[in-house]
C-alpha positions in Angstrom: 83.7 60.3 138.5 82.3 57.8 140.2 83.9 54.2 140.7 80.9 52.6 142.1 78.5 51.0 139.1 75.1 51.3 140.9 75.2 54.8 142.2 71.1 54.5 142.7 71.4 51.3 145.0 74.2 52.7 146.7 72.9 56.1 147.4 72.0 56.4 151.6 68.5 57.0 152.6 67.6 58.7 155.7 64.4 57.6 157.5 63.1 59.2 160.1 66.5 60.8 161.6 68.3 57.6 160.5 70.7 57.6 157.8 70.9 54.0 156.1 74.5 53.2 154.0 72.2 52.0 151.2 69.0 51.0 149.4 69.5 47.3 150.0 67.6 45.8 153.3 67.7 42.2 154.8 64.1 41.6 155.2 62.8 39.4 158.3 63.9 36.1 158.3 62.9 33.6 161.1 65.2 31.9 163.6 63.4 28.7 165.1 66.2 26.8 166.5 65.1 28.5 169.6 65.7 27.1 173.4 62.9 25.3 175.6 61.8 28.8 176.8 61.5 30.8 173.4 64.9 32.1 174.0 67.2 32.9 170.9 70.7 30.9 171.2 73.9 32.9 170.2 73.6 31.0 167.2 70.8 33.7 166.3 73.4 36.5 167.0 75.9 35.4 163.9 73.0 34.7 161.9 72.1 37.9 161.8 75.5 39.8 162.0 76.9 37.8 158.9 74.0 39.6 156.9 75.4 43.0 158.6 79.3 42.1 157.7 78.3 41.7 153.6 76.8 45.0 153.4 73.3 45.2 154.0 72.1 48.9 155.5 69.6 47.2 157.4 68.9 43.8 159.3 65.5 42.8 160.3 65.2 39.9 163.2 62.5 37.6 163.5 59.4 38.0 164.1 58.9 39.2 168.1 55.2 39.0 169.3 54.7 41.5 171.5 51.2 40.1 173.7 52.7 36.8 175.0 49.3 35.6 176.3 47.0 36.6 173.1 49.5 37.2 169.9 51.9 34.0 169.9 51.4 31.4 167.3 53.4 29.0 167.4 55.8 27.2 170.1 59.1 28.6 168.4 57.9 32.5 168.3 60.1 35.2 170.9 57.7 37.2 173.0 59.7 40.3 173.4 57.7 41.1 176.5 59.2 38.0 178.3 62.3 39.4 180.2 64.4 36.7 179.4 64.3 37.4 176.1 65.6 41.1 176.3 69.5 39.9 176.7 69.9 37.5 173.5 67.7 40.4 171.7 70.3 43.0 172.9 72.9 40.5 172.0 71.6 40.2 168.1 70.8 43.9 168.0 74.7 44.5 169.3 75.9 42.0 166.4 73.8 43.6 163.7 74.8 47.1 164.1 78.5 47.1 164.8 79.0 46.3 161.6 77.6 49.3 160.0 73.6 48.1 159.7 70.9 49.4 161.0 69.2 46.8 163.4 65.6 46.2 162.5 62.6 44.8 164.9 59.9 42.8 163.6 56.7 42.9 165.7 54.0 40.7 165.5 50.7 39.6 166.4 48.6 36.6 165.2 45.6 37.8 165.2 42.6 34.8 164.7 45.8 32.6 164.6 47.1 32.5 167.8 47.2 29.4 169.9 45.5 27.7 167.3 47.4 24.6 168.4 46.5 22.1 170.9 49.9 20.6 172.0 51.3 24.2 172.7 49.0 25.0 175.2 50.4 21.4 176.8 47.4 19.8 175.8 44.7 21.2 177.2 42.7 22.7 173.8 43.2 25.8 172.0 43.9 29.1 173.6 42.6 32.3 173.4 42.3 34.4 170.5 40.4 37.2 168.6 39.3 38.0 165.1 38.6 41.1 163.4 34.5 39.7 164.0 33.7 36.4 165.0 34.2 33.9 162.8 35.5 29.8 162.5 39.0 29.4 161.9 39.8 25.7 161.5 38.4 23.8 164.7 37.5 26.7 166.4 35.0 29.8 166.7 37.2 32.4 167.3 35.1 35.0 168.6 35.4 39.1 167.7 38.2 41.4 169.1 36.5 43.8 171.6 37.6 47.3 171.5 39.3 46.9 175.0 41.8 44.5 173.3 42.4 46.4 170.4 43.4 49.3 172.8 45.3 46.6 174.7 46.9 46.1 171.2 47.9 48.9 170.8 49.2 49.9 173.9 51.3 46.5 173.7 52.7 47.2 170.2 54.2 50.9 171.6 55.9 48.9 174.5 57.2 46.4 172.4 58.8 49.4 170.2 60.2 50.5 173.1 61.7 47.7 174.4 63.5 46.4 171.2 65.1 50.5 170.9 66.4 49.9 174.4 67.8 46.7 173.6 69.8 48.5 170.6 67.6 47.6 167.6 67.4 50.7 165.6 64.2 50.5 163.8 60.6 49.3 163.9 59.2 46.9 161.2 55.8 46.7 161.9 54.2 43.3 160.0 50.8 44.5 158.9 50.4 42.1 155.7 50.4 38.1 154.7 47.6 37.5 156.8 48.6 37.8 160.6 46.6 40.6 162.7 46.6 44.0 161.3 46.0 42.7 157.8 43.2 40.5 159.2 41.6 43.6 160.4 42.8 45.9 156.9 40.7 43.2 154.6 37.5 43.6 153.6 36.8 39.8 153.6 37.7 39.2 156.7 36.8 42.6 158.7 33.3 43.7 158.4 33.1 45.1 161.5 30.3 47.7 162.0 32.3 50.4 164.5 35.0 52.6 163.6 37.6 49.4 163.6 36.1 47.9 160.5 33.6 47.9 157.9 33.4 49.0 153.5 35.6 51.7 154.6 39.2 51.5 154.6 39.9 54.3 156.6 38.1 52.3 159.3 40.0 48.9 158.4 43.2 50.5 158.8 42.7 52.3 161.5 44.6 49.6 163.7 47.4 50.0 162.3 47.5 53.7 161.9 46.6 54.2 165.4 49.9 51.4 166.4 52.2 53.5 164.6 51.0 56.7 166.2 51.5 55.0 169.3 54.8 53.2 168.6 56.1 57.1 167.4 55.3 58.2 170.8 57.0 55.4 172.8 60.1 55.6 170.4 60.1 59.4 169.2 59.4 60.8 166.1 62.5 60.6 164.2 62.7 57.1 165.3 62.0 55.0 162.0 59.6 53.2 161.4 58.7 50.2 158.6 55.2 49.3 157.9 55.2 45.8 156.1 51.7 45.1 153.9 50.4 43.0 151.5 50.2 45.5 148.2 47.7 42.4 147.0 46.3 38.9 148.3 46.8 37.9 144.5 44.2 35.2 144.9 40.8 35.0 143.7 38.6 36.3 146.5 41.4 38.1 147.8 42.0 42.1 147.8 43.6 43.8 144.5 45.9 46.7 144.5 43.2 49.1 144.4 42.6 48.1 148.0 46.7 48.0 148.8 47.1 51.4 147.2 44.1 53.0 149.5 46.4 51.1 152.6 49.1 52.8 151.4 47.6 56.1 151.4 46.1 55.6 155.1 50.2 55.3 156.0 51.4 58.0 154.3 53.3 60.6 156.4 52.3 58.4 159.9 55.5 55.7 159.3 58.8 56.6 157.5 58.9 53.1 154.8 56.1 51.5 153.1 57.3 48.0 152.5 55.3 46.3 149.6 55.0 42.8 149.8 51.7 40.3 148.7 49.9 37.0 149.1 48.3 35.7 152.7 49.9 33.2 154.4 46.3 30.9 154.9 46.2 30.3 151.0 48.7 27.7 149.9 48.4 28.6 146.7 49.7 31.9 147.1 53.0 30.6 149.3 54.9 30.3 146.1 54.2 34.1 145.3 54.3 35.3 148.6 58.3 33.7 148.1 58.3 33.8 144.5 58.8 29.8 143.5 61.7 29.1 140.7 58.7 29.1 137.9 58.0 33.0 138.9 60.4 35.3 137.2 62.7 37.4 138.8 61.2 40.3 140.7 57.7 39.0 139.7 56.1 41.5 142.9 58.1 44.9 142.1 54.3 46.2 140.6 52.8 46.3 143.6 55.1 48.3 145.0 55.6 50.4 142.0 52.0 51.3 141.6 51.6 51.8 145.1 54.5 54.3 144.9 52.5 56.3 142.7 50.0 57.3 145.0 52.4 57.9 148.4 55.5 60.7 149.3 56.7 58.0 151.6 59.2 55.7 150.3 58.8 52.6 149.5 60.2 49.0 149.1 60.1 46.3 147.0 60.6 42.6 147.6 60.1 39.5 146.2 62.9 37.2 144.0 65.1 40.3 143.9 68.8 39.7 143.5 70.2 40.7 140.3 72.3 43.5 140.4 71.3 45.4 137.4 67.9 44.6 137.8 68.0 46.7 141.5 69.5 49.2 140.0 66.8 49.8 137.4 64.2 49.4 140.5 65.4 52.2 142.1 67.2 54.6 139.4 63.6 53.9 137.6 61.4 55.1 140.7 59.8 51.8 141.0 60.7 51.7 144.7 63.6 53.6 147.0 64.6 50.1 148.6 65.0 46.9 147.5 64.2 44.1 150.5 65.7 40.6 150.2 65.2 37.7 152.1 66.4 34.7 150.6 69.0 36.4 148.2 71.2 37.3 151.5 71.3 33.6 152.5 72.2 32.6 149.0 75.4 35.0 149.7 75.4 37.7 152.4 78.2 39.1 150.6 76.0 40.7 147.8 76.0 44.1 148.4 79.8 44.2 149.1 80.5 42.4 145.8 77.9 44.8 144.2 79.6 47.6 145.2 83.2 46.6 144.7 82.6 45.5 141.0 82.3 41.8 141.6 79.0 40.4 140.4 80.1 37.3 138.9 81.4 36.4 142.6 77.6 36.5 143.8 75.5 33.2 144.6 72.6 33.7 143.1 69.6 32.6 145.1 68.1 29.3 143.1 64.6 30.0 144.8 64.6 26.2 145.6 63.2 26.7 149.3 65.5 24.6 150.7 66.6 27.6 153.3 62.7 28.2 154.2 61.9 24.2 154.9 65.2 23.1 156.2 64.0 26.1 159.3 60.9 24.4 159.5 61.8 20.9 159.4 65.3 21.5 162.0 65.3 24.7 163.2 67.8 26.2 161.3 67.7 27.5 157.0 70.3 25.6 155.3 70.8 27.1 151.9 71.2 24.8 148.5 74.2 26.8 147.5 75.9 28.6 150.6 76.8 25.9 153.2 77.9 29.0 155.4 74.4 29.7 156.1 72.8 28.3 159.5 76.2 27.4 160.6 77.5 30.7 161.0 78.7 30.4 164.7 80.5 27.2 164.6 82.3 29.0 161.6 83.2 32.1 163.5 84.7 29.3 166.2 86.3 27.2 163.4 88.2 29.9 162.0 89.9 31.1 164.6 91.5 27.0 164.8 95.2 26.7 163.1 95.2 24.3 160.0 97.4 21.6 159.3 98.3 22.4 155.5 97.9 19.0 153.3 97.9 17.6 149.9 94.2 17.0 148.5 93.0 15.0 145.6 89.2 15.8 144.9 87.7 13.1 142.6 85.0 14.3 140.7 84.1 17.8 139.6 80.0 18.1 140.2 78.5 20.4 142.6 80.3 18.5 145.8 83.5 17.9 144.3 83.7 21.6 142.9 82.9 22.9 146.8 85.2 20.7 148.2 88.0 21.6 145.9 87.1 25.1 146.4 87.3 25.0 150.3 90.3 23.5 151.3 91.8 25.8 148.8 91.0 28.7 151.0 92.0 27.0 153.7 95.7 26.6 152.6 95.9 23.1 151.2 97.8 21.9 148.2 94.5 20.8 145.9 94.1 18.2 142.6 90.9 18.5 141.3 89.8 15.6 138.3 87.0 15.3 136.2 86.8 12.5 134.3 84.4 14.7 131.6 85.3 17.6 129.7 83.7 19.6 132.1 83.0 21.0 135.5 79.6 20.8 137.0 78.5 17.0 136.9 75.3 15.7 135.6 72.9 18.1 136.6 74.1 20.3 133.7 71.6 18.6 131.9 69.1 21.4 133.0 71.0 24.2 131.6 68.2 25.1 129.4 65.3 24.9 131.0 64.3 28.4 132.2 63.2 28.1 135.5 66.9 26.4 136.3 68.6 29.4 135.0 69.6 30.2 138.3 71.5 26.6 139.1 73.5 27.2 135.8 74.5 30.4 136.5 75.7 28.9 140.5 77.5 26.3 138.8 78.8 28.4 136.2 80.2 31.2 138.4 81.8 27.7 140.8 83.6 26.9 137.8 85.1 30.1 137.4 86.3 30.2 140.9 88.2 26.6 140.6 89.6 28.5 137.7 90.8 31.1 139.7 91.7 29.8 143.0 95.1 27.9 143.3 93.6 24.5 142.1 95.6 22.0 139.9 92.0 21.4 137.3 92.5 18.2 135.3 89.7 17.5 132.9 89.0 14.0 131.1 91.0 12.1 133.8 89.4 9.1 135.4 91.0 8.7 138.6 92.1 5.0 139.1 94.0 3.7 142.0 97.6 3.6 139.8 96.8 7.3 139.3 95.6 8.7 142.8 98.6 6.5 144.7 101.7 8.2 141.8 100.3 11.5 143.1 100.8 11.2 146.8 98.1 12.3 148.3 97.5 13.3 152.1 93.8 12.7 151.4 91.1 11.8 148.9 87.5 13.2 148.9 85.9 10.7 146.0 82.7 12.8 144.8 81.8 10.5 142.2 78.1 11.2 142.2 75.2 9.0 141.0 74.0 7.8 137.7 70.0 7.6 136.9 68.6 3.8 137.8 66.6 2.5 134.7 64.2 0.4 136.3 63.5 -3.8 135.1 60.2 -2.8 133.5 59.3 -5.6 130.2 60.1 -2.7 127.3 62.5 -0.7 129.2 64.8 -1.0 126.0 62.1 0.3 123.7 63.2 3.5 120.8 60.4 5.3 122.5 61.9 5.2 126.3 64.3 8.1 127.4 66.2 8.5 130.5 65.1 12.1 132.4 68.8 13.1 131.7 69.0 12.6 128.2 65.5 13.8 127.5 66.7 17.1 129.5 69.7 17.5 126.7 67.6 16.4 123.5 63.9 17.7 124.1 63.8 17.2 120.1 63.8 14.1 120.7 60.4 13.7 122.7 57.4 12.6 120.9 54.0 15.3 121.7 52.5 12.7 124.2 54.7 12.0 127.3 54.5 10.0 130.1 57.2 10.1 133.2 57.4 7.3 135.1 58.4 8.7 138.4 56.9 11.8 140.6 60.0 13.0 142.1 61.3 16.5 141.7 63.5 15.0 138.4 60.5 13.8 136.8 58.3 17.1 137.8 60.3 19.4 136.9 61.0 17.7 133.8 57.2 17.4 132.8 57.1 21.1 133.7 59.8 22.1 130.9 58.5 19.6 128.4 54.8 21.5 129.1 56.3 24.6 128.8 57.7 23.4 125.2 54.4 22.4 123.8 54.7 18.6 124.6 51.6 16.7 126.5 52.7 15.4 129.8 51.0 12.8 132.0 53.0 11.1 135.5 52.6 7.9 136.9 53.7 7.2 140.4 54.2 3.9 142.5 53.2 6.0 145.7 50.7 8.0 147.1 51.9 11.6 147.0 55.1 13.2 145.5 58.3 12.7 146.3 59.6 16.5 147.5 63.4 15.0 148.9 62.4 16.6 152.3 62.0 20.1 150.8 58.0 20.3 151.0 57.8 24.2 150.3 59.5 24.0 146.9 56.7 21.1 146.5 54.1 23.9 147.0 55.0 25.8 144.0 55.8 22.9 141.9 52.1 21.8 142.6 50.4 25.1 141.4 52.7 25.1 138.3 51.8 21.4 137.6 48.4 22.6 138.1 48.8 25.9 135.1 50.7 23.1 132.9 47.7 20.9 133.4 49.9 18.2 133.9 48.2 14.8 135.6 49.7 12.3 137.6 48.3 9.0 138.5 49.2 7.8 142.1 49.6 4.5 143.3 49.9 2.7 139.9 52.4 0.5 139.1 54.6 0.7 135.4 53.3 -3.0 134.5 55.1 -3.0 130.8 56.3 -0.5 128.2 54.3 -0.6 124.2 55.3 1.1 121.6 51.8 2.8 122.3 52.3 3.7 125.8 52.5 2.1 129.6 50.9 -0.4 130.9 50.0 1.0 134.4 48.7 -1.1 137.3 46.7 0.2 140.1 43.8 -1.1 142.2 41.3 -0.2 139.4 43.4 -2.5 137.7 45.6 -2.3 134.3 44.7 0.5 132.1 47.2 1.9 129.0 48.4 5.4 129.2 49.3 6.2 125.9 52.6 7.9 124.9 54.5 8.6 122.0 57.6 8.5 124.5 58.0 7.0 128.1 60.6 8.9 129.9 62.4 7.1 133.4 63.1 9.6 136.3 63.0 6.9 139.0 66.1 7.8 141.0 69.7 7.4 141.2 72.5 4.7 141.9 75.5 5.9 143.7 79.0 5.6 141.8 80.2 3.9 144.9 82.3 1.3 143.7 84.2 4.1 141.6 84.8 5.8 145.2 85.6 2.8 147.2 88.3 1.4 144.3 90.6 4.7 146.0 89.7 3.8 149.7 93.7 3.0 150.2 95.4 5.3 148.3 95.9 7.9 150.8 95.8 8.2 154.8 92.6 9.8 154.6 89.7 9.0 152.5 86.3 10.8 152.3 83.1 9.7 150.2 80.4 13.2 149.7 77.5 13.6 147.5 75.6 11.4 145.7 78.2 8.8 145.7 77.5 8.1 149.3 74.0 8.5 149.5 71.9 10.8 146.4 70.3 13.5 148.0 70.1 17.1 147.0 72.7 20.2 146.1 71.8 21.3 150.2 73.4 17.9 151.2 76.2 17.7 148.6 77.5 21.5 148.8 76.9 21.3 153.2 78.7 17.4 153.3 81.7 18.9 150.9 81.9 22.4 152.7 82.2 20.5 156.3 84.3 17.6 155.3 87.1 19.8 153.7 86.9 22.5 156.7 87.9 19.2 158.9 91.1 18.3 157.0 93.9 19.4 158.5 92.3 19.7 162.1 95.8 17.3 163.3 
């Protein structure tokens, strides 16, 4: 009898002549901390391989363009056909697969979107590109893609296949959806081409493609396996349906060795937040695609898209929905998930929040920092780190929210004597206001499954004890870390003190409370997400904001899905107007039209936080080393409070 749970995830696959542990893939995730020459750092390397070490049978790279001159677009993308390139690519490739995994290659081409930007080509205008036909892309008339260039393609594609299985990578993912080149040319809006590249007949459309994977089999051999990524759906209005992904589909059946069904385009913002399924999508909300697609095809095929949960993979698969379930963000939420799958130990896994922290945090500093997993984008200097002796001390965390609960957690594992208080009855902080609202389900099952481990781990818990200095100085401490958090600021507004004025925090806990008509003062993600859940519930929700635009906390993808579900809520929000005074029949609101009354049968105040710092500083003296994290210092986000806490407890005991 078996003593693995999920037999049908777990079962290898062979593609092509390529036998894979298991049914759960790390899809492509990018890299952009790159050097001044488009050269991945080692950095790159342990990325990668710390995806390979928790289990995964297969790790994709980022994306390679393979036509430096006509197929790059933007300044952080590797052009695999730049020599100096081959070594860190052999390097990643070398990291990946000693582990067990399979080493994936993604290859690219922009398509119409190449060069598109001034700066990177140093100023001088845009550079050269080509579209399925001629046609304006932003600025520029991009003109059509003559059938010497798409043989150019091709021909570039094949080497580019060839050069990443040289360099140890031991399968092709060939990106053919979301918009970039071969989908430009597989859409029937954007390819109406009259030759045998293009036009009503998707046998034409996807001939590019077809023809790259003929040729990319012949450079690599034909049990080499090969990955063909598309867009099952464009899932806009305007945009293809299935009908056209399944006939796709059917044009790569038997000519690549994995059919891997994704959806949206990359050009409609709209569609971002499905693309990477936003927080308000439900879990696994683009399986269909792929399960209708696999309908029509022999070749296997895989699904992706908000996929983490184990049962629910295990249903994909044992179901015949897909063979192979592909994961992006779930892997940098904990890279350890298929190990803890397999060994029994799902209450162990981070559950992806689907916040977007990982995707903006890439785009804003190079590197994806994830909300809940303050390993990820440090994974070298943590590979350094640990090999560094530790000085074992006694610890006193103050404080049991998200920070307090991770630094607790990580000196633990590093050996140290640890004290953790909570001056509630409970673990978690205030954020575990949210526990109800469904799109948060995610955060309470984190913080849930961080309580447990304090639980577990060899940590001296004690609940409903405020920490003063008499206490923290009878128990000795080597060091403090005060995580005292942040309490909600209730802004001087004539009528704050009203029966009909809530706090976001307490209106989160006692939504019975809230009259029909709301208005939030305050568009931040607190109030947002708040008016979301009390839309969701039935209630009428207006915002009014002192600024311009929202306030996304520096995470402007997660904004993108939060403004097309404010958008389905129908939820209004008036910018640039000024809370004036609170009535018992609404806000007074203030802008340059003047004063006009938004009426309400409850104001709610999400208008940010106060740090708890006096709390913290009272225990600045009662030990040799004192540390302030989280909100107490500065209120930020769970990115900031679990990476600060992570760091700051993997420093104690340096000397």
């Amino acid at each position: 009898m078996s003593c693995v749970k999920y037999e049908h995830v777990f079962e290898p696959i062979k593609l092509g002549n390529t036998l894979f542990r298991n049914r759960i893939f790390a899809s492509p995730t990018g890299y952009q901390n790159m050097t001044g020459d488009n050269i991945l750092p080692p950095g790159a390397a342990a990325y990668y391989e710390r995806k390979a070490m928790g289990g995964a049978a297969s790790v994709a790279s980022c994306e390679l363009i393979v036509d430096a001159e006509l197929g790059r677009g933007g300044a952080n993308h590797v052009c695999i056909e730049d020599h100096r390139a081959y070594s860190p690519l052999c390097r990643v490739a070398n990291a990946i697969s000693r582990h067990g995994a399979i080493a994936t290659a993604e290859l690219q081409h922009t398509g119409m979107f190449a060069n598109r930007t001034p700066s990177f080509m140093g100023g001088k205008g845009f550079g050269k590109a080509y579209a399925p036909v001629e046609m304006q892309v932003g600025d520029r008339l991009v003109p059509e893609m003559p059938e010497e260039i798409i043989e150019r393609t091709i021909e570039k594609f094949a080497q580019a296949a060839a050069t990443a299985k040289r360099a140890g990578f031991g399968m092709i993912l060939l990106h053919a959806g979301h918009g970039w080149l071969l989908h430009q040319f597989v859409s029937p809006k954007t390819n109406t081409r009259k030759d045998k590249w293009g036009g009503p007949d998707i046998e034409n459309r996807a001939r590019f493609t077809v023809e790259i994977c003929k040729a990319i089999k012949k450079a690599c051999g034909a049990g080499f396996p090969l990955e063909v990524r598309i867009s099952g759906s464009e899932c806009y209005d305007g945009g293809y349906d299935i009908e056209n992904g399944i006939a796709f589909a059917k044009q790569l059946d038997g000519v690549c060795d994995l059919i891997h069904v994704s959806a949206g385009n990359h050009e409609v913002d709209e569609v971002f937040a499905v693309t990477h399924p936003s927080m308000f999508l439900g879990d696994c909300p683009n399986v269909k695609y792929a399960a209708e697609i696999k309908k029509h095809v022999k070749t296997p095929v895989a699904a992706i898209g908000a996929i983490g949960e184990p049962e629910m993979m295990e249903d994909i698969i044992a179901s015949g929905q897909a063979d192979i379930v592909e994961m992006a963000r779930a892997l940098l939420a904990d890279p350890d998930l298929p190990l803890k799958m397999r060994t029994g130990r799902e209450d162990e896994i981070k559950r992806c929040l689907r916040c977007l922290s990982c995707f903006s945090t890439e785009m804003n500093v190079g590197e994806p920092y994830c909300a809940i997993n303050p390993e990820t984008g440090h994974e070298l200097e943590i590979k350094f780190d640990n090999a560094q002796p530790v000085s074992h001390k006694k610890v006193l965390v103050v404080g049991g929210g998200i920070g307090g609960m991770q630094a607790a957690l990580t000196c633990a594992e590093r050996g140290h004597e640890v004290i953790l208080c909570e001056k509630t009855d409970k673990l978690g902080g205030a954020i575990r206001c949210e526990k109800n609202v469904p799109f948060k389900m995610k955060l309470d099952v984190y913080l849930n499954a961080q309580e447990r481990a304090v639980r577990k781990a060899a940590i001296d818990l004690r609940l409903n004890t405020e920490v003063t200095p008499q206490l923290a100085e009878s128990l000795h401490p080597d060091v403090i870390i005060a995580a005292t958090g942040a309490r909600p600021v209730k802004p001087p507004i004539p009528g704050i003190d009203g029966k009909n004025v809530l706090g976001a925090e307490f209106a989160y806990m006692n939504t019975d409370k809230v009259g029909q008509n709301v208005c939030i003062l305050g568009a931040g993600l607190v109030g947002l997400e708040l008016g979301i859940y009390l839309s969701m519930l039935g209630h009428k929700v207006k915002v009014m904001e002192m600024a311009p635009q929202i306030n996304d906390g520096g995470n402007f993808l997660h904004a993108v899905g939060l403004r097309a579900e404010l958008k389905k809520q129908g939820i209004e929000i008036s910018f640039n107007t000024k809370a004036k005074e609170i009535k018992p029949e609404g806000v007074v609101g203030e802008s340059a039209e003047g004063e006009k009354l938004f009426p309400a049968d409850t104001v709610i105040y999400a208008v940010g936080q106060r740090p708890e710092s006096e709390a913290a500083q009272a225990l600045c003296f009662c030990a040799p080393e004192f540390y302030q994290i989280g909100d107490c210092l500065s209120p930020k986000n769970i990115t900031n409070a679990t990476g600060s806490a992570f760091q700051i407890a993997r420093d104690i005991g340096r000397i």
